[in-house]
N, C-alpha and C positions, 0 to 999 in steps of 0.2 A: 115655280109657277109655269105659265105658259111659255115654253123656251122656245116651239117649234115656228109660231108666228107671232112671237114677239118684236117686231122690227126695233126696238129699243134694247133689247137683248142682245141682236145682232149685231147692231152700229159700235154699241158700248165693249162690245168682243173685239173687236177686229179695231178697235180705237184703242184698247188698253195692251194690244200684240204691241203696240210699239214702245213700251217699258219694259225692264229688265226686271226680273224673278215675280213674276206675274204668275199666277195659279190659276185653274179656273176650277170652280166645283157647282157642275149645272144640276140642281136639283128640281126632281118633277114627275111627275107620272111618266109612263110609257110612250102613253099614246100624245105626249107634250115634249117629247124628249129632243131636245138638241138637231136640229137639220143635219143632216149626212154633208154639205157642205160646210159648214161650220169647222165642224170635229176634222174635216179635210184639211180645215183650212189652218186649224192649229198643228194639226201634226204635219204637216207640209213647214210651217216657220217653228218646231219643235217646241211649241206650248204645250207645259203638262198640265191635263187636267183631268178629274173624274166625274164623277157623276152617282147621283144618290136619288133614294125614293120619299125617304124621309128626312126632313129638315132637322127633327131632331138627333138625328144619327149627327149632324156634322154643322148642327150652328156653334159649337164649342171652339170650331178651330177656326172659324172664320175671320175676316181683316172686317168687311164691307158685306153686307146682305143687302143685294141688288130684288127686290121684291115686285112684282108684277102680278096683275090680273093672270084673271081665267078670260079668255072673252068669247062672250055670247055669238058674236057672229061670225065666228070661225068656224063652230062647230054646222054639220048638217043635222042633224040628230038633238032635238032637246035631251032627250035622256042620258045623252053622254056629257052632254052639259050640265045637267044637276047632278049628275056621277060626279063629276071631276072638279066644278066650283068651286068647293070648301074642302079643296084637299090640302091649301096651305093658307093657314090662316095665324100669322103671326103675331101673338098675346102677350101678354104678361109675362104666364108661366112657361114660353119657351126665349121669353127674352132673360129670363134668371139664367139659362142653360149659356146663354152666349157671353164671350167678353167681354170685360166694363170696358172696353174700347170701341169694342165693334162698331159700324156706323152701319145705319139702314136708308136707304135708298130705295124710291118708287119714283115711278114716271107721272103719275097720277095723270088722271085722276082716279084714286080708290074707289072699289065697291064694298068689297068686306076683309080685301085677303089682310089688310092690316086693323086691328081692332083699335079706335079710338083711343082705348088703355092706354098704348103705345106712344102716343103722341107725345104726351110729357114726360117723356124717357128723353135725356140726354143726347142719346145715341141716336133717337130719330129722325134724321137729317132732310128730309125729303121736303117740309115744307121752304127749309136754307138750299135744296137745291132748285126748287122752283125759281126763289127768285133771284141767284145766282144764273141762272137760264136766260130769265126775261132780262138782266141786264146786258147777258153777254149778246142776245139778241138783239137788244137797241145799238147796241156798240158796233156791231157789223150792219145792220143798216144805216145808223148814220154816216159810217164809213162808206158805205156804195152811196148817201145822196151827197158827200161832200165829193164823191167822181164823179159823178153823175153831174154834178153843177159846176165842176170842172171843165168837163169836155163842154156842156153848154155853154160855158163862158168863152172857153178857146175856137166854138165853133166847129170841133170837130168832124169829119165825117167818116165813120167805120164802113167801111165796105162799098163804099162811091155811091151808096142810094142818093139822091138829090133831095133836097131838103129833108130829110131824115138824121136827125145827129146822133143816133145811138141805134146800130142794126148790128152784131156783135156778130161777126162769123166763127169759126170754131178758131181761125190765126190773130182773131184778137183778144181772144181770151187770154195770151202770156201778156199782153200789153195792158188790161184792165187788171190785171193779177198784180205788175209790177206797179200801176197806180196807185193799187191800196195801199203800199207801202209808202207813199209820199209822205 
């Protein structure tokens, strides 16, 4: 899909450099292709990985099919945007082509690149990662309000403001870090 302003593409790269025999295989058009920082940034920490045009040349070998939009407003140009929107649109008949293992992964929310079809496939994990998301989101917010009512409880004052009890400078960031950990 769109790998070059995928910000969820990016996170999820440079998050999964820190496992061992990690692959990457960015597949996508040209003109969606991989940021030159990226590609820097694996072969700098020696992650192999390739890069393909078509999804069918290389869903067979896959672990995880990480799936992503085209998006609209990235493009200047509509016409390169209806060029390139339905260039991966993953079905049925190329989910036959991939692993009974495989797992698929979207950030959602979809437009069309995954067909409905898809959803009651086994392997379609994206709705279980939503809401493995939203939990792991509540779980770190109520973690910052149980510090957060902490330091109001203790009275705190970061950074000597006067009656302000939470002004966080950059040197107290190792000391709310070590908080969460309570």
């Amino acid at each position: 899909g769109d790998l070059k302003f995928g910000r969820t593409v990016h996170s999820l790269t440079e998050a999964m450099c820190r496992y061992k025999n990690v692959k990457f295989v960015f597949i996508s058009p040209e003109e969606l292709k991989i940021p030159d920082w990226v590609s820097n940034f694996l072969d700098e920490a020696n992650i192999p990985y390739s890069t393909a045009s078509r999804l069918e040349d290389v869903i067979g070998d896959l672990d995880i099919l990480y799936m992503t939009r085209v998006q609209k407003e990235r493009f200047f140009n509509e016409q390169d945007y209806l060029r390139l929107k339905d260039s991966y649109i993953l079905d049925k008949a190329k989910m036959e082509l991939a692993r009974k293992d495989m797992i698929v992964l979207h950030p959602l929310p979809r437009v069309n690149e995954i067909s409905p079809e898809v959803d009651s496939d086994p392997r379609a994990a994206y709705f279980k990662q939503v809401k493995y998301g939203m939990y792991a989101r509540m779980a770190l917010i109520a973690k910052i309000l149980q510090v957060l009512k902490l330091l109001f409880s203790m009275r705190i004052f970061l950074c000597g403001c006067p009656g302000v009890y939470i002004c966080v400078p950059i040197p107290a960031v190792r000391f709310l870090n070590t908080l969460l950990w309570i």
